[in-house]
N, CA, C and O atoms as a GROMACS GRO file, in nm:
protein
  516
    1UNK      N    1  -1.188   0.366   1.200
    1UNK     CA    2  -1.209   0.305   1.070
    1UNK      C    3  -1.242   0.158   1.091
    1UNK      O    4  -1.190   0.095   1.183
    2UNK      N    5  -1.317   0.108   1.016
    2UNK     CA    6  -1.360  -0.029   0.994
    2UNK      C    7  -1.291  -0.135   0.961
    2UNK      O    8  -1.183  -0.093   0.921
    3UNK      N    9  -1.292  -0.258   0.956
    3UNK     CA   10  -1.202  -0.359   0.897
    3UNK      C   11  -1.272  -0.328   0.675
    3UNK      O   12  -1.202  -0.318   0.574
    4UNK      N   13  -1.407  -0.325   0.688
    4UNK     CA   14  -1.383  -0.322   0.553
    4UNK      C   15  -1.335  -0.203   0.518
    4UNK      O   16  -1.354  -0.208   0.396
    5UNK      N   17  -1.297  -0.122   0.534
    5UNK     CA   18  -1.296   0.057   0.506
    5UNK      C   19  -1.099   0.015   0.491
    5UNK      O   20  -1.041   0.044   0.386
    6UNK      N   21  -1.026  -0.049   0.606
    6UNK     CA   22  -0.905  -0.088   0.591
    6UNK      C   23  -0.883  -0.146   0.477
    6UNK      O   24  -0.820  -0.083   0.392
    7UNK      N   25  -0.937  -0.295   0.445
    7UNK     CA   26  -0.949  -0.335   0.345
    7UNK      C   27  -0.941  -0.261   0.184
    7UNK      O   28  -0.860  -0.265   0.091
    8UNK      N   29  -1.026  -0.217   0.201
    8UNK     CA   30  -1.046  -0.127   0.054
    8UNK      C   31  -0.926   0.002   0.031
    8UNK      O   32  -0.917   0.065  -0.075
    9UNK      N   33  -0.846   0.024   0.142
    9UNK     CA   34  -0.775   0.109   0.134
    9UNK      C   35  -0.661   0.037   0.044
    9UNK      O   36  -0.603   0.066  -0.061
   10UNK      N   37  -0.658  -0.087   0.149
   10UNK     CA   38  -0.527  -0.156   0.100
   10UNK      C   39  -0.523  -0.185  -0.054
   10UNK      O   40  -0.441  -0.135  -0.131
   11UNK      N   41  -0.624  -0.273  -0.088
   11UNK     CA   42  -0.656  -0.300  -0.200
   11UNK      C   43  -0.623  -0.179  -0.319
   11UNK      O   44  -0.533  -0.186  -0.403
   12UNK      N   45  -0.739  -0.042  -0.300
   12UNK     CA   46  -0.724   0.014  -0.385
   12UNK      C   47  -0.563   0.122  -0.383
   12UNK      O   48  -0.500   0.125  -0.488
   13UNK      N   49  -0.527   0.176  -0.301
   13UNK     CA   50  -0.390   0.262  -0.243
   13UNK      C   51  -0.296   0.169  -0.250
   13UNK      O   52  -0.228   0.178  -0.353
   14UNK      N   53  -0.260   0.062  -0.159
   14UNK     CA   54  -0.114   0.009  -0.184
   14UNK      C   55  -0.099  -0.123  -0.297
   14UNK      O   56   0.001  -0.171  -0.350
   15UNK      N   57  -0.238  -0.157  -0.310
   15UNK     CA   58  -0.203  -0.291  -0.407
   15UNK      C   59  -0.211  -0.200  -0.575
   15UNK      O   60  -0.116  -0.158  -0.641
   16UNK      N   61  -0.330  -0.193  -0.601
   16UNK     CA   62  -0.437  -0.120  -0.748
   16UNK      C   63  -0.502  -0.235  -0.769
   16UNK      O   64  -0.532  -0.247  -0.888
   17UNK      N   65  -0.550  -0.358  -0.677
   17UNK     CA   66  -0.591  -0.426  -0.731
   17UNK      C   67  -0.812  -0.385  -0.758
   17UNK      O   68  -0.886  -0.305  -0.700
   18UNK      N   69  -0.827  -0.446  -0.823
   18UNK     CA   70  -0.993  -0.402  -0.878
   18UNK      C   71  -1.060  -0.494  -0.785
   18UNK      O   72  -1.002  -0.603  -0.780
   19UNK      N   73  -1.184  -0.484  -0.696
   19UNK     CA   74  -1.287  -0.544  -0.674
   19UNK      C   75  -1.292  -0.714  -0.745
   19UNK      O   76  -1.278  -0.826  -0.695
   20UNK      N   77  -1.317  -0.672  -0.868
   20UNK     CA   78  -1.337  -0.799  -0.919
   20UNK      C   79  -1.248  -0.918  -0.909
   20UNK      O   80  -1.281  -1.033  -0.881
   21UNK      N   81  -1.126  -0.871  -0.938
   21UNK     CA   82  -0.969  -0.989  -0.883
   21UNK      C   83  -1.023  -1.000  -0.744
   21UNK      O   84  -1.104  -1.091  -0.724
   22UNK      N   85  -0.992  -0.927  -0.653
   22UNK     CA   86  -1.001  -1.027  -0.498
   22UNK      C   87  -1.114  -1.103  -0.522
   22UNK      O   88  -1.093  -1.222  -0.498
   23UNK      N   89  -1.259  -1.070  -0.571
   23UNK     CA   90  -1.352  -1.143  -0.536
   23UNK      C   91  -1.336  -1.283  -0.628
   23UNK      O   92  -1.407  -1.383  -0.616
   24UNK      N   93  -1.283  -1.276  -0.672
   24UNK     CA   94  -1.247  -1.400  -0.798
   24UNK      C   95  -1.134  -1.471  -0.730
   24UNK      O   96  -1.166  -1.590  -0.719
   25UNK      N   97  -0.989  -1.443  -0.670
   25UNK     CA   98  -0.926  -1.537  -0.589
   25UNK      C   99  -1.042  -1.598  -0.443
   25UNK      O  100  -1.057  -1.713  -0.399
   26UNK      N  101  -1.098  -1.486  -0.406
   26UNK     CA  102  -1.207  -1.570  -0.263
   26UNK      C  103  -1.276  -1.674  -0.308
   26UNK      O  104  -1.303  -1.770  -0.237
   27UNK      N  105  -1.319  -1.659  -0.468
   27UNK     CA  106  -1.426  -1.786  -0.543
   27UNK      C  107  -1.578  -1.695  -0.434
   27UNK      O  108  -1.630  -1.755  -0.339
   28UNK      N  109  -1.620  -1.560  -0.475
   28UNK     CA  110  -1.711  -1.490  -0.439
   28UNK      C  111  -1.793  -1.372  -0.558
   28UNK      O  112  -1.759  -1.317  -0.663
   29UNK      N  113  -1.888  -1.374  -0.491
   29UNK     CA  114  -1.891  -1.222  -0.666
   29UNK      C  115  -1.881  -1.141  -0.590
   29UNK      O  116  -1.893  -1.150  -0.468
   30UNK      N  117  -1.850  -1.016  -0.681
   30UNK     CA  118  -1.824  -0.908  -0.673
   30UNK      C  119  -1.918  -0.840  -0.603
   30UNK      O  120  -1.868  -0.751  -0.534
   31UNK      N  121  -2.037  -0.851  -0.595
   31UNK     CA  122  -2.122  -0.818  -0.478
   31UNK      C  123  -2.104  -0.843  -0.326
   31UNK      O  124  -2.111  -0.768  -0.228
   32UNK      N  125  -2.076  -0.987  -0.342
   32UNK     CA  126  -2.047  -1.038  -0.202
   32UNK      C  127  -1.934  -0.929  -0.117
   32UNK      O  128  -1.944  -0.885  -0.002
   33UNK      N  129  -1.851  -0.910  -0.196
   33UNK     CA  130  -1.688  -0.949  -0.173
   33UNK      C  131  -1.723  -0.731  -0.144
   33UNK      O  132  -1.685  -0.663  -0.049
   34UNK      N  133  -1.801  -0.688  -0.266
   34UNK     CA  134  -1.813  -0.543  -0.176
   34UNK      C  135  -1.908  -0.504  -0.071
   34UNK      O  136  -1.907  -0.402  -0.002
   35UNK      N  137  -1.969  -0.578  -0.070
   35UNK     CA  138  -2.055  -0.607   0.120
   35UNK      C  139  -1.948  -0.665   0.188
   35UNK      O  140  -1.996  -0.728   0.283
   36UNK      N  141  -1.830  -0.675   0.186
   36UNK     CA  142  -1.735  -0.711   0.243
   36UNK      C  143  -1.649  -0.554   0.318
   36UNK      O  144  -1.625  -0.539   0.437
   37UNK      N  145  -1.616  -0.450   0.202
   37UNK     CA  146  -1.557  -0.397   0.215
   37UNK      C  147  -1.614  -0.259   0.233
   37UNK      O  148  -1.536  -0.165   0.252
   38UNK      N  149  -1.748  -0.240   0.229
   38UNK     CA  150  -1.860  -0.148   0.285
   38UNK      C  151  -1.951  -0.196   0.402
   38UNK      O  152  -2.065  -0.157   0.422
   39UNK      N  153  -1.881  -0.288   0.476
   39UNK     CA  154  -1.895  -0.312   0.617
   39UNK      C  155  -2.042  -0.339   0.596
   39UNK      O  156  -2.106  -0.249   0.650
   40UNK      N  157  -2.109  -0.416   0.547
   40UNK     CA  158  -2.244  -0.457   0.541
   40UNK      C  159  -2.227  -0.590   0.604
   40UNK      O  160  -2.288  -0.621   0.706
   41UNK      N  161  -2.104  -0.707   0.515
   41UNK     CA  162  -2.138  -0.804   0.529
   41UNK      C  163  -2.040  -0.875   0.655
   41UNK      O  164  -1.920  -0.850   0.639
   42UNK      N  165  -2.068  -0.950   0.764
   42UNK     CA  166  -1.970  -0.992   0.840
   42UNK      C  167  -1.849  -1.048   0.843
   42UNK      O  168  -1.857  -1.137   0.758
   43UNK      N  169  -1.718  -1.050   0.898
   43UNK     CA  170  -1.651  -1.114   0.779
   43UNK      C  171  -1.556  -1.204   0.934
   43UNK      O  172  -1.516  -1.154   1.039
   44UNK      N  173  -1.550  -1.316   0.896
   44UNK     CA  174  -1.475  -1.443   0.966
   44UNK      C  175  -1.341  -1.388   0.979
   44UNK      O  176  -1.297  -1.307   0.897
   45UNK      N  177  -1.263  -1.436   1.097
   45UNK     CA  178  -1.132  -1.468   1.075
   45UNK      C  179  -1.075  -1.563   0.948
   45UNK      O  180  -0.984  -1.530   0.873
   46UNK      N  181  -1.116  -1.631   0.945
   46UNK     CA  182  -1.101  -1.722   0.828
   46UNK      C  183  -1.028  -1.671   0.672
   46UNK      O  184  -0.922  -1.674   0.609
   47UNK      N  185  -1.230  -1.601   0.659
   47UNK     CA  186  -1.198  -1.519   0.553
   47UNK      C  187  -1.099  -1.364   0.567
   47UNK      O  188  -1.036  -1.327   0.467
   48UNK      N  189  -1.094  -1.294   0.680
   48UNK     CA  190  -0.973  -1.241   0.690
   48UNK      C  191  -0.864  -1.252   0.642
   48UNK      O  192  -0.823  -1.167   0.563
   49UNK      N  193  -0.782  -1.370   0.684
   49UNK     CA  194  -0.686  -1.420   0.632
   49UNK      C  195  -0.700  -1.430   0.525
   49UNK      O  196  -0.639  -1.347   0.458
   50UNK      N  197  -0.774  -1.522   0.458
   50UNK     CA  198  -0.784  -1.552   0.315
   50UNK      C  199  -0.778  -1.385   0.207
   50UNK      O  200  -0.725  -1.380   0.096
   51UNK      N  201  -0.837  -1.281   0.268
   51UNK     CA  202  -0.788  -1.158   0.195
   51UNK      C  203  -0.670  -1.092   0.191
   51UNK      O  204  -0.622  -1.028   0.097
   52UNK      N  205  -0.607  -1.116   0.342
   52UNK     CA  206  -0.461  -1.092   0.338
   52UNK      C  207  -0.323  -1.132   0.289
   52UNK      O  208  -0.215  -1.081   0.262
   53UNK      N  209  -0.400  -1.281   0.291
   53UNK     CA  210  -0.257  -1.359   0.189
   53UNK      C  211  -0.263  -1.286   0.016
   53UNK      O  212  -0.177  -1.237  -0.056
   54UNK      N  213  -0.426  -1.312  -0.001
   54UNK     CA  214  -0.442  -1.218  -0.161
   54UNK      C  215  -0.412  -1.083  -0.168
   54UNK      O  216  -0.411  -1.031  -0.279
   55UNK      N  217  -0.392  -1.031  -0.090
   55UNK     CA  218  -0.353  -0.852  -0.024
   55UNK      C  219  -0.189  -0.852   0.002
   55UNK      O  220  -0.105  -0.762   0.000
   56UNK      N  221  -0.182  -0.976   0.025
   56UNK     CA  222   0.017  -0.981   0.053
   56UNK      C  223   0.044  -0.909   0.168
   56UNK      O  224   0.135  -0.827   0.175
   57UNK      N  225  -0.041  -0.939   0.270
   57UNK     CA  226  -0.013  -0.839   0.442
   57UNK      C  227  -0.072  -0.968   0.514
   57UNK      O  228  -0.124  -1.066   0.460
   58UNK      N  229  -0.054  -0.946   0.642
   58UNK     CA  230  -0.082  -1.021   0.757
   58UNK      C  231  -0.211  -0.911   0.784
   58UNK      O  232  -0.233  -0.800   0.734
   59UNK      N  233  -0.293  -0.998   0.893
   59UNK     CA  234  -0.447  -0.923   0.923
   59UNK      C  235  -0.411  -0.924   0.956
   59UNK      O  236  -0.317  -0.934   0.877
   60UNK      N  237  -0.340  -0.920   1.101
   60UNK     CA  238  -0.290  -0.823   1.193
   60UNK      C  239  -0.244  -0.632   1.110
   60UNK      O  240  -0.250  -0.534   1.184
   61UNK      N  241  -0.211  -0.619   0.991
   61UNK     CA  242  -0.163  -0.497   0.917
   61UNK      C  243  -0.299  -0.431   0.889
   61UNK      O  244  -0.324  -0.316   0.927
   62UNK      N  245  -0.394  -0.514   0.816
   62UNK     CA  246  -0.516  -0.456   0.804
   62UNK      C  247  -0.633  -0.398   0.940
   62UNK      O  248  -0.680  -0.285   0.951
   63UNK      N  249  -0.661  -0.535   1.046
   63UNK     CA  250  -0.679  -0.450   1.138
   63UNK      C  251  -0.645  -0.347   1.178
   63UNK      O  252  -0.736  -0.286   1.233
   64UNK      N  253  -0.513  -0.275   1.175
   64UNK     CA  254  -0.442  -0.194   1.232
   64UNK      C  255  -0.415  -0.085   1.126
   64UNK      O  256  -0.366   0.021   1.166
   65UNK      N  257  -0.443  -0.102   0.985
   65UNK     CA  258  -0.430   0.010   0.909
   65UNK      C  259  -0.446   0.132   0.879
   65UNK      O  260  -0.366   0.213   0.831
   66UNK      N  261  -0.599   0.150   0.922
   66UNK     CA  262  -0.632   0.278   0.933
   66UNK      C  263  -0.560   0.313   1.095
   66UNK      O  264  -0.452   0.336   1.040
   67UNK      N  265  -0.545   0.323   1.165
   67UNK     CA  266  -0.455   0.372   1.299
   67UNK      C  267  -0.300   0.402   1.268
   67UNK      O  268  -0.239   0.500   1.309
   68UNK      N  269  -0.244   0.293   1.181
   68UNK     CA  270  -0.113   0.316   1.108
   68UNK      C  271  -0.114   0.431   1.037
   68UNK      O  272  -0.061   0.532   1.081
   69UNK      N  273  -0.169   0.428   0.929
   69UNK     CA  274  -0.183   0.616   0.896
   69UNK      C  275  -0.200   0.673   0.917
   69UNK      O  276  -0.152   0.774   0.866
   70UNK      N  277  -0.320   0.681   1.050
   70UNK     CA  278  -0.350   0.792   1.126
   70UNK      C  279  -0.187   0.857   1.163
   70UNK      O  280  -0.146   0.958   1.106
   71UNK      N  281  -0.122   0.796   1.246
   71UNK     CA  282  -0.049   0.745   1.343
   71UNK      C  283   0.079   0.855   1.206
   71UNK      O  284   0.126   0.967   1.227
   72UNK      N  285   0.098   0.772   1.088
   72UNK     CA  286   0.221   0.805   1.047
   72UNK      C  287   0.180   0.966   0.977
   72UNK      O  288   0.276   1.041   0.972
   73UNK      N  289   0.059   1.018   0.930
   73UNK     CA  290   0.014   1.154   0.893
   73UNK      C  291   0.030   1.239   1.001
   73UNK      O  292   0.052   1.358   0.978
   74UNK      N  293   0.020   1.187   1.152
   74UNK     CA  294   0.025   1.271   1.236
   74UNK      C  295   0.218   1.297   1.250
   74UNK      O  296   0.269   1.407   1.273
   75UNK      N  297   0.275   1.205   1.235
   75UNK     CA  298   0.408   1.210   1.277
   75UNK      C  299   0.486   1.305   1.148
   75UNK      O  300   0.603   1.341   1.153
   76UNK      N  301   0.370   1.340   1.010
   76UNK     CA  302   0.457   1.413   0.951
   76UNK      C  303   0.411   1.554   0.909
   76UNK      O  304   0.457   1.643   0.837
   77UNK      N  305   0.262   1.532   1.013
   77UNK     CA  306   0.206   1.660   0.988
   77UNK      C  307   0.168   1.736   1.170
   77UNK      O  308   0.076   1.800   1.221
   78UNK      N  309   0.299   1.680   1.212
   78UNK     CA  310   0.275   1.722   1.386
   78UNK      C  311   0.231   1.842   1.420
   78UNK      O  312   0.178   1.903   1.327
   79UNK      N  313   0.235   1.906   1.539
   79UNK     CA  314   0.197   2.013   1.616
   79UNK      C  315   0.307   2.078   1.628
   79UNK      O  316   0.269   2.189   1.663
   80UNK      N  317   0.412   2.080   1.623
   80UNK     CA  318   0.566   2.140   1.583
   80UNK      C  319   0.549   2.193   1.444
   80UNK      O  320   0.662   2.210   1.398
   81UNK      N  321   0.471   2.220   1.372
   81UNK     CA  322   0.440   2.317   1.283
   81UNK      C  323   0.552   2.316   1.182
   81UNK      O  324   0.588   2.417   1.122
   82UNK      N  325   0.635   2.131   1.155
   82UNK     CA  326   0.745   2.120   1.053
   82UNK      C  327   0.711   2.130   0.903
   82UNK      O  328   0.792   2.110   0.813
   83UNK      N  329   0.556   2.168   0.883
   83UNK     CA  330   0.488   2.134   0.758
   83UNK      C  331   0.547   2.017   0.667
   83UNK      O  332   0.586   2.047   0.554
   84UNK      N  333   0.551   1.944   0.691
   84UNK     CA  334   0.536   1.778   0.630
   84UNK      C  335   0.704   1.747   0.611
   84UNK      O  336   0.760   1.648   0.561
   85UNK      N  337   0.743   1.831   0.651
   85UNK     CA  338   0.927   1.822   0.691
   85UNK      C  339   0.987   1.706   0.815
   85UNK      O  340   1.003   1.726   0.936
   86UNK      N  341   1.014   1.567   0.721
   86UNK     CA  342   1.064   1.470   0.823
   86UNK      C  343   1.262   1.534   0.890
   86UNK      O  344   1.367   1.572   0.837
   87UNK      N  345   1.208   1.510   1.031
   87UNK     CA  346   1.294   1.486   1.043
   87UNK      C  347   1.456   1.439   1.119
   87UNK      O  348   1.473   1.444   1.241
   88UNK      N  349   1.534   1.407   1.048
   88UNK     CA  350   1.606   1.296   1.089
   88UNK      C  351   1.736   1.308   1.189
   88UNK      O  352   1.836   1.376   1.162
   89UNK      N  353   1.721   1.238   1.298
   89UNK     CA  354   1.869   1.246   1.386
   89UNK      C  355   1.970   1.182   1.307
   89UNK      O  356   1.982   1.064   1.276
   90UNK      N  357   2.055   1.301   1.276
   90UNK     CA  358   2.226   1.228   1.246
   90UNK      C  359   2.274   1.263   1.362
   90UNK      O  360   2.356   1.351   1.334
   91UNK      N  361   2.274   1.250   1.473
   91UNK     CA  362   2.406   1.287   1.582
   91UNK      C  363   2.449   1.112   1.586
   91UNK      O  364   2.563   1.077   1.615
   92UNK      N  365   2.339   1.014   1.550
   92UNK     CA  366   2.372   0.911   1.577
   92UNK      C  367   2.493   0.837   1.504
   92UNK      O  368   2.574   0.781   1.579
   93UNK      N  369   2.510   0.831   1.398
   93UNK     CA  370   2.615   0.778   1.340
   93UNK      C  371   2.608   0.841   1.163
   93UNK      O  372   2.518   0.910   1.117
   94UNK      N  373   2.750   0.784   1.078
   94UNK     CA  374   2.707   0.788   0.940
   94UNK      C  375   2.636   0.717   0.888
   94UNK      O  376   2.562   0.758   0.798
   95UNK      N  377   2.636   0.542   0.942
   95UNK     CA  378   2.580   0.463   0.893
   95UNK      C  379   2.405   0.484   0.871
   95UNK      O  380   2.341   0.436   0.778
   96UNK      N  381   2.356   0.557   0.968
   96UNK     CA  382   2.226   0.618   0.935
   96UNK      C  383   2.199   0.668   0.785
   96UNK      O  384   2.106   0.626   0.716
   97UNK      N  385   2.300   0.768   0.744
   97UNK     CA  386   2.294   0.838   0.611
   97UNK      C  387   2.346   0.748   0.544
   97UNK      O  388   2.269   0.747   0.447
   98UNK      N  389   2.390   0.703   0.532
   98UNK     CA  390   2.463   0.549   0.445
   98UNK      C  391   2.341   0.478   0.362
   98UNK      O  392   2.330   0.460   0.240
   99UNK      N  393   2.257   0.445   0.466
   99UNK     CA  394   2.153   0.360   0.430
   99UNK      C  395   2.028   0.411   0.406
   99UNK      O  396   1.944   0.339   0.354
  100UNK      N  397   1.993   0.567   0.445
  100UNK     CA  398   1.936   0.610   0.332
  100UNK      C  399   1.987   0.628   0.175
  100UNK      O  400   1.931   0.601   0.069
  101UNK      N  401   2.105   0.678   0.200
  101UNK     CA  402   2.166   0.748   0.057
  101UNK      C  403   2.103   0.599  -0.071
  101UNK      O  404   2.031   0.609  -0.170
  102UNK      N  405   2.190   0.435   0.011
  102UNK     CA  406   2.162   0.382  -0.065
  102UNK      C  407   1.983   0.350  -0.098
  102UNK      O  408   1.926   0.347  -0.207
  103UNK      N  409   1.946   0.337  -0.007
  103UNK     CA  410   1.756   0.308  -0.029
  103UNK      C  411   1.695   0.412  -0.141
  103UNK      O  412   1.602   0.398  -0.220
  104UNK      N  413   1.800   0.543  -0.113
  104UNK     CA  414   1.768   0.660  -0.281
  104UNK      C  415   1.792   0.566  -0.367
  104UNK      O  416   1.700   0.514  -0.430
  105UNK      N  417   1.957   0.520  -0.386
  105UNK     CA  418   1.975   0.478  -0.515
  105UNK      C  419   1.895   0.406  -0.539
  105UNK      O  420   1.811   0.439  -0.624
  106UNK      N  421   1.887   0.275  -0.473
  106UNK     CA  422   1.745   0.143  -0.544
  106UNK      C  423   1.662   0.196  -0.556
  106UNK      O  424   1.606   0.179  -0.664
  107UNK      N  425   1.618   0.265  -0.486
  107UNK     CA  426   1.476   0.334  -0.556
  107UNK      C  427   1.467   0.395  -0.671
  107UNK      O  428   1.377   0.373  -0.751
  108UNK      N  429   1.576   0.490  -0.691
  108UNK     CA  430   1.599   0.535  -0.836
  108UNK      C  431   1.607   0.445  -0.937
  108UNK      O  432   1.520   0.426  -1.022
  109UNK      N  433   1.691   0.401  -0.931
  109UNK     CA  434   1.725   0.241  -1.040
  109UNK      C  435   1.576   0.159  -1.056
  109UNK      O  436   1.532   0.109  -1.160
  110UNK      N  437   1.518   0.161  -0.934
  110UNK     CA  438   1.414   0.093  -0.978
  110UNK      C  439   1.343   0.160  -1.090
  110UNK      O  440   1.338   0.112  -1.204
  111UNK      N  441   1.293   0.263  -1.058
  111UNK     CA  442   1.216   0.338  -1.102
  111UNK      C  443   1.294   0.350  -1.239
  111UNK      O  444   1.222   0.285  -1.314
  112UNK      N  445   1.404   0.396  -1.317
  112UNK     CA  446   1.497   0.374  -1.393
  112UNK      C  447   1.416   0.225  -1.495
  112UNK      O  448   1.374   0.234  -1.610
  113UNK      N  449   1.416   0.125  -1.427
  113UNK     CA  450   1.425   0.010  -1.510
  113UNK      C  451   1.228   0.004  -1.524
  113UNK      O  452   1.168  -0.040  -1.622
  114UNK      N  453   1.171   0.054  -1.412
  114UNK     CA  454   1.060   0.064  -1.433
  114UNK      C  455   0.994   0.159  -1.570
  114UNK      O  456   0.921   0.122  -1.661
  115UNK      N  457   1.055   0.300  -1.538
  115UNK     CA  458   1.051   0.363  -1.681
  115UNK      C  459   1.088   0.260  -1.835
  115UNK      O  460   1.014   0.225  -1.927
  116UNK      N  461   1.217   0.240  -1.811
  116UNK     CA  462   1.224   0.130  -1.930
  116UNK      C  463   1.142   0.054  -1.968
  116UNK      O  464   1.083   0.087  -2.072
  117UNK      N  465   1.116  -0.034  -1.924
  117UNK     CA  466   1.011  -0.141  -1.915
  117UNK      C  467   0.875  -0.058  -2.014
  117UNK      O  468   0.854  -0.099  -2.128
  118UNK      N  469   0.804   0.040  -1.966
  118UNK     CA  470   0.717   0.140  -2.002
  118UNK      C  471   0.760   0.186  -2.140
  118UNK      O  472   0.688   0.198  -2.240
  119UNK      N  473   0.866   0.205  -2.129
  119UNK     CA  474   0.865   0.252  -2.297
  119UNK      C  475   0.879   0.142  -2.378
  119UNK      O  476   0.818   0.136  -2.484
  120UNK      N  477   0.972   0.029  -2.331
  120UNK     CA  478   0.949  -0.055  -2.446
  120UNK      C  479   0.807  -0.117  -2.446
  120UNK      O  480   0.781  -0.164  -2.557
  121UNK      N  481   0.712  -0.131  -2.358
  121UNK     CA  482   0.609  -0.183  -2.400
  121UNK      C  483   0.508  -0.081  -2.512
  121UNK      O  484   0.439  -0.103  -2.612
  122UNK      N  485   0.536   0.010  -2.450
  122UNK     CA  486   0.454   0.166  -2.560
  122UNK      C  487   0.529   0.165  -2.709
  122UNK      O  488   0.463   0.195  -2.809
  123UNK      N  489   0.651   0.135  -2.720
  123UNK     CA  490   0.741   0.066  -2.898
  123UNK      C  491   0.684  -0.012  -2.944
  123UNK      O  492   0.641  -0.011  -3.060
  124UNK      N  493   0.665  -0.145  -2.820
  124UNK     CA  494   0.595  -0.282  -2.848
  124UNK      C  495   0.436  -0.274  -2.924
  124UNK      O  496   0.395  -0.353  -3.009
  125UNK      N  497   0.367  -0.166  -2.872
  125UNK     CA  498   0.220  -0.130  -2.910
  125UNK      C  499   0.213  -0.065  -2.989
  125UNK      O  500   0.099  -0.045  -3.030
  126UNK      N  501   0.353   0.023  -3.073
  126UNK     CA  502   0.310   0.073  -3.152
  126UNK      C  503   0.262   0.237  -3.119
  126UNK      O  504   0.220   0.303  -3.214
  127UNK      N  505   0.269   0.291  -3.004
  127UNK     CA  506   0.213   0.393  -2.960
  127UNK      C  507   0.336   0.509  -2.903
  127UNK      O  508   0.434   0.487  -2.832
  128UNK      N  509   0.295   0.618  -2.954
  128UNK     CA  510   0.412   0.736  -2.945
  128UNK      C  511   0.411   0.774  -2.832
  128UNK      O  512   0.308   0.758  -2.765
  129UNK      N  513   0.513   0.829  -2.783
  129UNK     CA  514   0.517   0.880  -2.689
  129UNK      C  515   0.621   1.061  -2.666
  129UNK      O  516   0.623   1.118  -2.556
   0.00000   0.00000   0.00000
């Protein structure tokens, strides 16, 4: 995979941000900025960076992104035939399960206050749900 092909992953998969925002923090148009990310246009270390701080990753993450997923799809879709079944050594301690159990809860709660948030803005608009 490419540096722009990484790029656009990040952007559209882990951020949601649109084309038009990054190219508007670079001070670029939206043309430029997608000859950026359809590997047309060359792109500096410079400007590297400058997409990663707006991306909230280090280029070192983006270089390496597409290989990172490669890398983590293979580890959950291995040749041990676990069909997408992670999974985890407890011989090691409790504290292992400890700190998943809690990483459930925040995540739940998040998601919890995230739902909230969602409905009161859909009250706020006026719109049923």
């Amino acid at each position: 995979m490419r540096i722009g092909d990484n790029i656009r992953e990040i952007r559209e998969f882990e951020k949601n941000y649109k084309r038009s925002y990054v190219a508007e923090k670079l001070n670029i148009t939206t043309r430029a900025y997608a000859n950026i990310e359809n590997n047309i246009a060359d792109i500096t270390l410079k400007r590297l960076e400058e997409i990663a701080e707006i991306l909230g990753c280090g280029a070192l993450e983006i270089l390496t992104y597409g290989q990172k997923k490669k890398e983590f799809y293979q580890s959950i879709h291995n040749n041990e035939g676990n069909r997408g079944i992670i999974k985890i050594d407890q011989s090691g301690s409790e504290s292992t399960l400890k700190i998943i159990c809690e990483l459930q809860k925040e995540l739940i709660e998040s998601e919890r206050k995230r739902i909230s948030l969602l409905e009161a803005l859909l009250k706020e608009n006026d719109i049923d749900f």
